[in-house]
ZAMARGU-4260 file (C-alpha; in steps of 0.2 Angstrom, whole numbers, plus 5000, padded with zeros to 4 digits):
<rodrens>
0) 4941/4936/5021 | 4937/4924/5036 | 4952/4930/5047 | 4943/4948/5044 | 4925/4945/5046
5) 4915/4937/5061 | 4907/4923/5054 | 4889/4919/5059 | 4885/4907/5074 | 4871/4891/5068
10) 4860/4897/5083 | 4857/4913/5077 | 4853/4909/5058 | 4839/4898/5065 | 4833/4912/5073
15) 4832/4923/5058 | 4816/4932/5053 | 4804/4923/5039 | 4792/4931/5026 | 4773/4929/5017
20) 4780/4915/5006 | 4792/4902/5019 | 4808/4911/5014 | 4821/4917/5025 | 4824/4937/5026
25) 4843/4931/5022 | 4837/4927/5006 | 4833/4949/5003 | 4815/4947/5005 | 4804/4958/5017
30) 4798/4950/5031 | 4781/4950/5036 | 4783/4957/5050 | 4794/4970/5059 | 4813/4969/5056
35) 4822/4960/5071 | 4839/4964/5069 | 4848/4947/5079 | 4859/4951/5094 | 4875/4944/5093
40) 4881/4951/5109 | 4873/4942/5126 | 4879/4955/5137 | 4877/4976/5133 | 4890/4987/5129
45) 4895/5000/5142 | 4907/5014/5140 | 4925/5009/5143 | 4922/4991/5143 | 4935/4977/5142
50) 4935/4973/5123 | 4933/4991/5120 | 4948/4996/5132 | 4960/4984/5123 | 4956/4991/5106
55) 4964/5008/5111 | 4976/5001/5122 | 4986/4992/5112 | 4986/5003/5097 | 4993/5017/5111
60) 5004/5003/5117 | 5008/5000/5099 | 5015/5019/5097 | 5024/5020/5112 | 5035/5006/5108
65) 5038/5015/5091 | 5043/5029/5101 | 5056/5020/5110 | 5063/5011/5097 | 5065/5027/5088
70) 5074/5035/5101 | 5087/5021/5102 | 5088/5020/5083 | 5091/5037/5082 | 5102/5040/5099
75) 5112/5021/5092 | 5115/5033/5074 | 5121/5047/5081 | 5132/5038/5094 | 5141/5027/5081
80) 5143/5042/5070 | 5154/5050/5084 | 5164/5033/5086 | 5167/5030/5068 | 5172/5048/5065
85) 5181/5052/5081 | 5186/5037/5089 | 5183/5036/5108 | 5193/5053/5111 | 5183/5068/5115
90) 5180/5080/5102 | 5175/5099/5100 | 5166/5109/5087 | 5170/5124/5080 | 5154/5137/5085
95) 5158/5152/5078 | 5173/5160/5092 | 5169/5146/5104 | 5170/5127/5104 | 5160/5115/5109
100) 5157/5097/5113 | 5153/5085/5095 | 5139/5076/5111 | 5132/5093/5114 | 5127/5094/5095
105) 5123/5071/5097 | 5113/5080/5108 | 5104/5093/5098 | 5102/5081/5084 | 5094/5068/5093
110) 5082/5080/5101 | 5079/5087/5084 | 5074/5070/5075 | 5064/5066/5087 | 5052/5082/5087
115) 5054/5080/5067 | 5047/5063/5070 | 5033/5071/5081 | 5029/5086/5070 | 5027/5075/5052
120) 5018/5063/5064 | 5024/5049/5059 | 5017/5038/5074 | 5000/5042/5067 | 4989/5028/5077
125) 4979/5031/5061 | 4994/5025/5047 | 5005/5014/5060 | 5008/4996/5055 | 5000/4999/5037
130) 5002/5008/5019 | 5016/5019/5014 | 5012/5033/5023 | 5024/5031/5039 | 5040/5027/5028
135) 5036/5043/5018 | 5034/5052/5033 | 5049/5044/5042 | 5059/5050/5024 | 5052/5066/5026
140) 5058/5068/5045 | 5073/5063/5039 | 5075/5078/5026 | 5068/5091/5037 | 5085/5086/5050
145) 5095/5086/5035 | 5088/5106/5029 | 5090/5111/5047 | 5105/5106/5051 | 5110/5114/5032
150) 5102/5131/5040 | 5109/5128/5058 | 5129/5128/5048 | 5125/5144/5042 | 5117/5154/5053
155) 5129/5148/5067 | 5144/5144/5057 | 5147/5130/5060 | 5162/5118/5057 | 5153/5101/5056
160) 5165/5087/5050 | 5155/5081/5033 | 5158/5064/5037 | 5150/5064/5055 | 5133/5070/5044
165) 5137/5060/5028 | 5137/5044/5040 | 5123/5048/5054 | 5109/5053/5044 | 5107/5039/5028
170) 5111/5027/5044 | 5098/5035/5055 | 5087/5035/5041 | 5090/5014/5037 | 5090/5012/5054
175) 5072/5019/5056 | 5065/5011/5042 | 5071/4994/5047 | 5065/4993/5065 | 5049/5000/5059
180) 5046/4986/5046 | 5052/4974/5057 | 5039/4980/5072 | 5024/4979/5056 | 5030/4961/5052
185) 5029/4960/5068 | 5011/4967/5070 | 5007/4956/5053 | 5009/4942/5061 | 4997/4945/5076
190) 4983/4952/5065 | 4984/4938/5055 | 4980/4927/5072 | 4964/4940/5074 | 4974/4950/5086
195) 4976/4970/5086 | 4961/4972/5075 | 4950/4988/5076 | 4930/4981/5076 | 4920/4992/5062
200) 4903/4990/5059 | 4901/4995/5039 | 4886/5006/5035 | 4879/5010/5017 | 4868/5003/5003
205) 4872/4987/5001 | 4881/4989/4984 | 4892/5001/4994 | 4895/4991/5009 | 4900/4974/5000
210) 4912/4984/4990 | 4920/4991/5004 | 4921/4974/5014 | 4927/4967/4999 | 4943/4981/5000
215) 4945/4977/5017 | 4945/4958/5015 | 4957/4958/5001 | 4971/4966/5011 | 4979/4953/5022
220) 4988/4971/5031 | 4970/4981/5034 | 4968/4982/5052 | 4950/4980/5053 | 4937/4966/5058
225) 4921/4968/5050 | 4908/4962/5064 | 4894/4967/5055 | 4885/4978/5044 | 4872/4992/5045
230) 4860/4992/5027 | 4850/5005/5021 | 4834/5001/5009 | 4827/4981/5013 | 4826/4975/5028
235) 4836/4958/5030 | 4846/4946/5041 | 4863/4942/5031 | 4873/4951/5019 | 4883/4938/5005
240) 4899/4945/5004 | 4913/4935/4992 | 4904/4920/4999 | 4904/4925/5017 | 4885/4929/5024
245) 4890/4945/5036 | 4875/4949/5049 | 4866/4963/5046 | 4865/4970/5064 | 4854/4986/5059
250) 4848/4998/5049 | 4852/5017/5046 | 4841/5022/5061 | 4848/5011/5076 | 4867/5009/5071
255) 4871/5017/5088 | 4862/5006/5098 | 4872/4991/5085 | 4887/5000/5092 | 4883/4994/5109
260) 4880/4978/5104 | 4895/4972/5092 | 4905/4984/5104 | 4913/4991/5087 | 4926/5002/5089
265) 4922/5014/5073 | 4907/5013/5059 | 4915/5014/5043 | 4901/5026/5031 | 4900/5017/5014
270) 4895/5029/5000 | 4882/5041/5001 | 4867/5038/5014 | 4850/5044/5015 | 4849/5059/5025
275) 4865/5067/5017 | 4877/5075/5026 | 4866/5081/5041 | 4863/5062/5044 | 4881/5060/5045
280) 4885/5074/5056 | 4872/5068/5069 | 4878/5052/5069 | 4895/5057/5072 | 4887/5066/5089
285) 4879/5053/5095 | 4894/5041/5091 | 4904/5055/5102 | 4896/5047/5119 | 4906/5031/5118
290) 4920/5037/5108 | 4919/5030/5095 | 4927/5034/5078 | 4917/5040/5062 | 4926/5033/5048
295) 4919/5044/5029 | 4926/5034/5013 | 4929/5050/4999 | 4922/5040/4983 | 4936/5046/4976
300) 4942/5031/4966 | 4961/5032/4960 | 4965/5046/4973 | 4978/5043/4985 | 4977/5054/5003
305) 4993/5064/4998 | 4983/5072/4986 | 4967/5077/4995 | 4967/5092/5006 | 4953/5098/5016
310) 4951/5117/5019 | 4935/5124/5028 | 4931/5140/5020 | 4919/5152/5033 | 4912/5136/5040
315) 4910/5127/5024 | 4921/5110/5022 | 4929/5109/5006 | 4940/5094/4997 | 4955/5099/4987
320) 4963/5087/4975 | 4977/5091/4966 | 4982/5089/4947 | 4992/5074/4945 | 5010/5080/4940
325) 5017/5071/4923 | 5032/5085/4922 | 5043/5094/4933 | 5057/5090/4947 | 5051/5074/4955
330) 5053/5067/4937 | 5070/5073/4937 | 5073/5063/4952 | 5065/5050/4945 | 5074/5048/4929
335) 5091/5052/4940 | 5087/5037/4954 | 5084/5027/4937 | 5102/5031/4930 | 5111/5030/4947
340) 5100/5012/4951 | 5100/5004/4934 | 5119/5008/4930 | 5124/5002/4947 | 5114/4986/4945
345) 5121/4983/4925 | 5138/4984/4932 | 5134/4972/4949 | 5126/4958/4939 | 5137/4954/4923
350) 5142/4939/4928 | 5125/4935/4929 | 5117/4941/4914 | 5133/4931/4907 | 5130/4916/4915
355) 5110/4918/4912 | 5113/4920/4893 | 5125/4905/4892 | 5110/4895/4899 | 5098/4901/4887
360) 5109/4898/4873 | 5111/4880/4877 | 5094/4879/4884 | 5086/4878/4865 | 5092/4885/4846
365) 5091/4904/4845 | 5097/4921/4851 | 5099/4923/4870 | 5090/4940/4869 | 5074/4943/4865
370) 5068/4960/4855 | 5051/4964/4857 | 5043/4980/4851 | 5032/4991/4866 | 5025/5008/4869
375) 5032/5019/4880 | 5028/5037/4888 | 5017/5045/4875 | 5013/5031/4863 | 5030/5030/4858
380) 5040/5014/4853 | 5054/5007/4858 | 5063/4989/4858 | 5060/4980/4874 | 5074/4968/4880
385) 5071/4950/4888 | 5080/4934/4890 | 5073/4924/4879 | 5062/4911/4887 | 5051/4904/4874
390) 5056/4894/4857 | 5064/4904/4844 | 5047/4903/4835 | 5035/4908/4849 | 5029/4924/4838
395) 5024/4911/4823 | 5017/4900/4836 | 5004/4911/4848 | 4990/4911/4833 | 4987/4893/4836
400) 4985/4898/4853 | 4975/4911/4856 | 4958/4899/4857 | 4967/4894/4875 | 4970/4912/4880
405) 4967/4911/4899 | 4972/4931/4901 | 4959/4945/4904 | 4955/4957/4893 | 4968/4962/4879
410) 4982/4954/4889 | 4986/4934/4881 | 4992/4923/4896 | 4994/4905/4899 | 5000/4895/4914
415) 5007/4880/4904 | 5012/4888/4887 | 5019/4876/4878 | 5030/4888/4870 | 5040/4891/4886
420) 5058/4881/4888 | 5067/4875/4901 | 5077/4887/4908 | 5063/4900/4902 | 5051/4893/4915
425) 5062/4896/4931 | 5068/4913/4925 | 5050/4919/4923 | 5046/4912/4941 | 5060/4924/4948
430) 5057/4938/4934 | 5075/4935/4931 | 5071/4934/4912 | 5066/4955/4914 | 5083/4957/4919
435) 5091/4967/4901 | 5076/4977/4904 | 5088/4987/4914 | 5097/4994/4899 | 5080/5001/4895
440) 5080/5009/4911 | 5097/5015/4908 | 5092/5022/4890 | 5078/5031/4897 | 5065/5020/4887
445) 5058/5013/4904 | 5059/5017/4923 | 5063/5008/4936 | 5045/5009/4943 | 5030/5010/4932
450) 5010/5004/4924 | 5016/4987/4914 | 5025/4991/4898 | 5011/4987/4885 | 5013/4980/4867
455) 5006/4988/4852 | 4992/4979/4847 | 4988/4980/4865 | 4985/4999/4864 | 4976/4998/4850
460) 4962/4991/4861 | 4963/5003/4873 | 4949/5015/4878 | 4950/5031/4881 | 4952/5029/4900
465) 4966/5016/4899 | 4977/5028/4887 | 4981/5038/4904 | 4994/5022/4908 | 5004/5031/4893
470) 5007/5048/4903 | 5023/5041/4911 | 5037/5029/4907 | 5033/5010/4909 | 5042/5001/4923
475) 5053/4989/4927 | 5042/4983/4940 | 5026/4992/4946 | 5009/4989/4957 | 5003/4974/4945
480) 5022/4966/4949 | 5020/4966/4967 | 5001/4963/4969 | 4998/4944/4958 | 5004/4948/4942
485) 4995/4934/4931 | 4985/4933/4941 | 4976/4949/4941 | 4960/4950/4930 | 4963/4965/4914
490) 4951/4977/4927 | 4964/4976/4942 | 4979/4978/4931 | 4973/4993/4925 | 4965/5000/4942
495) 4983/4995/4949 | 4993/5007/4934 | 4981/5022/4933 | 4982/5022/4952 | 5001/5023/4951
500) 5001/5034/4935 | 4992/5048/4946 | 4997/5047/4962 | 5017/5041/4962 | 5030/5046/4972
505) 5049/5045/4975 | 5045/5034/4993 | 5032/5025/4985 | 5044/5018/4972 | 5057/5015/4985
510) 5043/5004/4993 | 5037/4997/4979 | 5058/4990/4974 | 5057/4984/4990 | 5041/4976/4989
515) 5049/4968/4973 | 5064/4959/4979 | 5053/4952/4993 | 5042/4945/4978 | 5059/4937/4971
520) 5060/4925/4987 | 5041/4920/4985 | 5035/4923/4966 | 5015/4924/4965 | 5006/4922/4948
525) 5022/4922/4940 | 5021/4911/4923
</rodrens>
């Protein structure tokens, strides 16, 4: 939260307003007297100043790299594609009557990716350097060149060597992805020094604004600096966010002129606001005059932005958002990915689940796997298979224990289990215990990527709400294995599973794997 939010300087909180009774009007009492918002800004904000400049500037900077190293990922694929399938001798292709150059179609192809890249924006200055959202679209680029190619064979017939193709595009494709994670890393790492960070002003109630800040905060890649908030309601002078006292720089009436002063680069609209939506529309006019952005949060809790589609009907701006989709191809997809993955993975590592088995066995007395009964898709049962990495009697033993519970809600955890053995301990570090958990996969009782596979006397607790976790398989690994695991409270884990439950998708699994075996190199709240 402090590398996000400008903290406030002593000089100013002696300055700060006081009421009828001594106390200060950081404290959420009305003052006296009228509200003085504190200026935190000695010199004016004027349009297309310095601080303002390098906001956009480097963003723009930002994409423009991304266009160049596209272009020599993409022009390096289809070059080496040519190499490998031709050699260095010139070759021609077959068009029809005529033949033709292989670079003159390099050619095309390159030209081609690179407008696909253009047309599915995928150098959005809004989604670069954080979310999903530019893989999938990178992904998406990538199966558009793929379709037309398909079309140009064809139409033009054609006579492509399906190698050249078979090589150049999943290498294109890898190619991409890599440099593009490797410039966020990259981007990470200077926003994490306060660099390349977008100043927002939040306006809202203040129930609406310390949530938001809150979100913001909590994601080490948001690309925002909070410098200060805009309340509606009482007047005051500081704003306790998670223990962090945010200046409250105005109220509804003057964010404008707050702009100015905190030279913001957008105003970030929490939650409804007095005025409604006319408020907002003036707003965003007068924010027009220095360019700055009007950001609108949906209040639409456990929708993703796939799923929302605006479409203005005579005039009248309406939000569209579609049914989540339990059925259909995508799940075919899905359960193929999870046949070809999980098959492919048994064979790779069975000298490992060997050797990991042997351990266990001669770790302590008992069976090296452990049978435990869960609930799948539908509140269907299954037996779920683990290394064992607790005493044979750990079952008998968790009634003596659950006085210690240090687990949220109907989940039972603790950090130094006494049940736990030896070998058990490091294998639940590296999840390596989860391991037989891909002949689930393979079975089709679980999927690669899913909510947290729940035990029975779990579900029997659930609400209503919670049983949506049920609509799909359960998962290998999920949103609650690559965002703190044990250590997310009950409410998280399942915000984190219904989110994934109604808005997954075959690149967002393919990120969340990948986000997984990054987790393997540095566990967190694994126990």
């Amino acid at each position: 939260m402090t590398a996000l939010i400008d903290t406030p300087p002593a000089a100013t909180t002696a300055t700060a307003p006081s009421t009828s009774n001594g106390s200060a009007a950081g404290q959420g009492t009305a003052p006296t007297q009228q509200h003085v918002f504190p200026n935190f800004v000695t010199h004016p904000f004027a349009r297309g100043s310095s601080a303002r400049t390098a906001a956009v500037v480097w963003n723009r900077r930002y994409v423009r790299i991304l266009t160049v190293t596209d272009a020599l990922v993409v022009c390096g694929a289809v070059l080496a594609g040519n190499v490998a399938r031709f050699g260095l001798e010139p070759a021609e292709l077959r068009v029809g009557p005529f033949d033709a150059p292989y670079l003159l179609l390099s050619a095309v192809i390159c030209l081609a990716w690179m407008l696909a890249l253009h047309i599915y924006r995928s150098r959005d200055e809004r989604i670069v350097g954080m979310g999903p959202d530019e893989y999938k679209r990178t992904i998406n680029a990538a199966f558009a060149v793929t379709a037309g190619l398909a079309f140009a064979v064809v139409v033009f017939q054609l006579e492509i060597a399906r190698g050249y193709i078979a090589f150049i595009l999943p290498i294109g494709t890898a190619g991409l992805l890599c440099s593009r994670w490797l410039l966020r890393q990259w981007l990470q790492r200077q926003r994490q020094r306060g660099k390349y960070l977008a100043r927002v002003l939040v306006l809202g109630r203040p129930r609406d604004v310390r949530y938001v800040v809150q979100q913001i905060g909590s994601k080490s890649r948001a690309a925002y600096n909070v410098v200060g908030v805009a309340l509606t309601g009482k007047p005051r002078s500081w704003l306790d966010v998670g223990g962090a006292q945010l200046p409250v720089v105005s109220d509804e009436h003057s964010v404008v002129d707050a702009v100015a002063r905190v030279r913001a680069d957008a105003v970030i609209v929490a939650g409804p606001t007095k005025g409604g939506s006319r408020y907002v529309q003036e707003l965003g006019w007068k924010l027009e005059e220095s360019a700055t952005q009007l950001i609108l949060t949906t209040g639409l809790t456990n929708v993703a932005g796939p799923r929302i589609h605006a479409r203005p009907v005579e005039g009248l701006p309406l939000m569209y958002v579609e049914l989540p989709q339990y059925t259909g191809g995508k799940h075919v997809i899905k359960r193929g990915l999870d046949i070809l993955l999980s098959g492919t993975a048994l064979l790779v590592l069975i000298p490992v689940l060997a050797l990991l088995a042997i351990l266990v066995r001669r770790d302590s007395p008992g069976p090296a796997i452990f049978r435990q009964e869960r609930v799948g898709r539908g509140g269907g049962t299954f037996e779920m298979l683990k290394f064992r990495s607790m005493v044979e009697s750990a079952e008998d033993d968790l009634a003596g224990l659950l006085d210690r519970n240090e687990g949220a809600g109907v989940l039972f955890k603790m950090q130094q289990d006494p049940r736990v053995t030896r070998v058990g301990r490091w294998m639940r570090k590296y999840s390596l215990d989860e391991l037989p958990q891909l002949w689930n996969v393979f079975l089709g009782h679980m999927s690669l990527v899913g909510p947290r596979p729940p035990l029975p006397r779990e579900v029997a607790q659930y609400g209503d709400r919670v049983h949506r976790r049920l609509y799909i398989k359960p998962g290998l690994t999920g949103m609650w294995q690559i965002n703190g695991r044990s250590e997310l409270n009950w409410k998280d884990g399942v915000r984190l599973d219904l989110y994934y439950v109604e808005n997954w998708s075959l690149a967002g699994d393919l990120i969340i794997l990948w986000r997984t075996v990054k987790m393997l190199h540095r566990p967190v709240g694994a126990y």
